[in-house]
C-alpha positions as CSV (number, residue, x, y, z in Angstrom):
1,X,0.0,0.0,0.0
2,X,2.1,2.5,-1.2
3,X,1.5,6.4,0.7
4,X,0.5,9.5,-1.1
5,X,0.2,13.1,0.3
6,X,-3.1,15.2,0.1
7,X,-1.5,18.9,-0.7
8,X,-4.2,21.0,1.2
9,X,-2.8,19.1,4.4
10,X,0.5,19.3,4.3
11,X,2.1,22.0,5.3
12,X,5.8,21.3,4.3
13,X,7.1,20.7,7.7
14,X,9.5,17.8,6.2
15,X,9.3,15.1,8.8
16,X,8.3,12.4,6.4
17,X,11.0,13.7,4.0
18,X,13.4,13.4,7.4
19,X,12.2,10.3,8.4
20,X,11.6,7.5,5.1
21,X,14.3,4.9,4.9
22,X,13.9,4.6,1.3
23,X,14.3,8.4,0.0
24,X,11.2,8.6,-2.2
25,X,9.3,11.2,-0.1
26,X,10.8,14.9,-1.4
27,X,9.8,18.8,-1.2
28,X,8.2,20.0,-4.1
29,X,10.4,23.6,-4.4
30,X,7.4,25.4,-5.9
31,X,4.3,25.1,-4.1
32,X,6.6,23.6,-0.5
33,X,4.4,20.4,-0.2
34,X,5.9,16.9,0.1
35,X,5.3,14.2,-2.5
36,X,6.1,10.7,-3.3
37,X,8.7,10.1,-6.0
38,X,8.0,6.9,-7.1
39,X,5.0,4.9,-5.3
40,X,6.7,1.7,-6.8
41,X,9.5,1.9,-4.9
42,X,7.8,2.3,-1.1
43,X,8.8,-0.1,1.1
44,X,5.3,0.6,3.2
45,X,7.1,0.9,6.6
46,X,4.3,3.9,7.1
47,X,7.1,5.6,8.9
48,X,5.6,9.4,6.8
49,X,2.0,8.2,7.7
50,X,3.2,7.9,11.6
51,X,5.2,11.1,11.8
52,X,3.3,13.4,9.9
53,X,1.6,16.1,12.5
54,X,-1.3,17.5,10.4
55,X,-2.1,13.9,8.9
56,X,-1.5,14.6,5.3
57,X,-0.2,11.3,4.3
58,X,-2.6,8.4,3.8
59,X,-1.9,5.0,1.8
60,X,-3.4,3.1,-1.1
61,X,-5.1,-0.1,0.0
62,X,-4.9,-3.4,-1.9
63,X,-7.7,-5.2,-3.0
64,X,-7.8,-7.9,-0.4
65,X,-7.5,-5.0,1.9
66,X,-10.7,-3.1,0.8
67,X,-12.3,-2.8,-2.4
68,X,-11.7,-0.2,-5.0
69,X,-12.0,3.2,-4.4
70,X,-11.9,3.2,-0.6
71,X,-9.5,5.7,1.3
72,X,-7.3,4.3,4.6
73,X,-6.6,6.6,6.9
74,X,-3.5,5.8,9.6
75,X,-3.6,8.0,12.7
76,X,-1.4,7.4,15.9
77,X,-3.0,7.7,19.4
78,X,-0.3,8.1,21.8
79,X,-2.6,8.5,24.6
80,X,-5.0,5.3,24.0
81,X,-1.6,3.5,22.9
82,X,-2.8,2.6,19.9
83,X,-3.1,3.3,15.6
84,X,-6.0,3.4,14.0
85,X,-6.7,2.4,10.8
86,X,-9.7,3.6,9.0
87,X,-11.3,2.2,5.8
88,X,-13.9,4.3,4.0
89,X,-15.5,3.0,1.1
90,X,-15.9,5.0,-2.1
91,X,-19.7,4.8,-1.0
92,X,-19.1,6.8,1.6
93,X,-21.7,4.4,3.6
94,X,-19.2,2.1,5.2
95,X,-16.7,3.2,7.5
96,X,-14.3,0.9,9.2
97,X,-11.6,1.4,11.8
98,X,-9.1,-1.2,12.8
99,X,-7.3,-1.0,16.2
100,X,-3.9,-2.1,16.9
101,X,-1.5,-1.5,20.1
102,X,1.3,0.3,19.3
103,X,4.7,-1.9,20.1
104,X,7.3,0.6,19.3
105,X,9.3,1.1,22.2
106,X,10.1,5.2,23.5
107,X,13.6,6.2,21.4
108,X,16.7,5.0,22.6
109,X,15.3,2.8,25.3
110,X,16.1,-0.3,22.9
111,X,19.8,-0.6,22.4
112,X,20.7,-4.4,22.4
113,X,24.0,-5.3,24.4
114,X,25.8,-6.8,21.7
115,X,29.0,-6.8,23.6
116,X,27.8,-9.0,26.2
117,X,26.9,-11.2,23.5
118,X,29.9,-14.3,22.5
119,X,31.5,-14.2,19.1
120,X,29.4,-15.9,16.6
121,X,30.8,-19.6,15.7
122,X,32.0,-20.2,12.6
123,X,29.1,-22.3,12.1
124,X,26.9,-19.6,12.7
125,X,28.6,-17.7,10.4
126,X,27.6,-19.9,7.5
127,X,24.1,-20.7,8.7
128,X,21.5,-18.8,6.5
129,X,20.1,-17.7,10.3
130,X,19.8,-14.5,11.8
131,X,22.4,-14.0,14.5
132,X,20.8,-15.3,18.3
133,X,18.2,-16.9,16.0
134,X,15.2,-17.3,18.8
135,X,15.0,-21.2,18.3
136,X,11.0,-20.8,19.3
137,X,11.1,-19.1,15.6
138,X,12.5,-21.6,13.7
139,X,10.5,-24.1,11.8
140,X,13.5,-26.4,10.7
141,X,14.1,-28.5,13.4
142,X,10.8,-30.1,14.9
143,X,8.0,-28.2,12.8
144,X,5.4,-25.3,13.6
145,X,6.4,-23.8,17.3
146,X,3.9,-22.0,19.5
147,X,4.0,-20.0,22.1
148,X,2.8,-22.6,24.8
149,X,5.0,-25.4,23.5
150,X,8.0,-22.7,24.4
151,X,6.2,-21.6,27.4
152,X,5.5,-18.3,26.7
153,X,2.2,-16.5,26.7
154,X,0.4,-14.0,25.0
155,X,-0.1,-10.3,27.0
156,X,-2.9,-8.7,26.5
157,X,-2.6,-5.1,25.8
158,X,0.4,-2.0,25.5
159,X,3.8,-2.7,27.2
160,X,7.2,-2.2,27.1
């Protein structure tokens, strides 16, 4: 679902220019109004849609998502911990909204201790694994994992 920015929103303050990993959100220097270079190449991390103040930046919904001609709308609710996700339909007679908790922890409060960590084995190093693989993830040594078969258990709610 690739974003695109309504003009009569935004404002120009350059947060999503600022903040998108892959560089396709630029100034226009006319009119002062961000835009999306190339919709194609959006990696659809929504990191514009979340950062912009004045909520200028919605996305384009796929198919299996919501029919044709709807509009999503993404808006962060710090206070109520959660984003929002609201589907109108190009009827204009059914609205949607889809809740989820937001996960992200507060900047800065997750740096990893990699140098407490060992030194990865040489066997590691030529696994096609990530590095400290959870092994509760991995589906190649016993098949499909849960959570209760690793003893762990779902929390309800926001946390960090």
């Amino acid at each position: 679902m690739p974003t695109f920015v309504y003009m009569t929103r935004c404002d120009g303050c350059g947060q999503c220019v600022d903040i998108c990993p892959s560089d396709i959100m630029h100034m226009d220097s006319v009119v002062r109004r961000a835009y999306n270079i190339e919709p194609n190449m959006c990696w659809e991390c929504y990191s514009c849609v979340k950062a912009c103040p004045h909520n200028a930046i919605d996305v384009r919904g796929y198919a299996d998502f919501a029919p044709l001609g709807h509009s999503v709308r993404v808006q962060r609710d710090e206070e109520k911990g959660v984003i929002a996700w609201r589907i109108i339909f190009r009827n204009g007679e059914k609205d949607m909204t889809l809740l989820a908790p937001i996960t992200t922890k507060p900047w800065g409060q997750a740096i990893p201790q990699l140098a407490d960590e060992s030194e990865p084995s040489q066997e590691m190093r030529d696994s096609q694994h990530l590095f400290n693989e959870p092994k509760y993830i991995r589906l190649d040594d016993g098949g499909l994992h849960t959570l209760e078969s690793n003893g762990l258990k779902l929390k309800a709610g926001v946390y960090y």
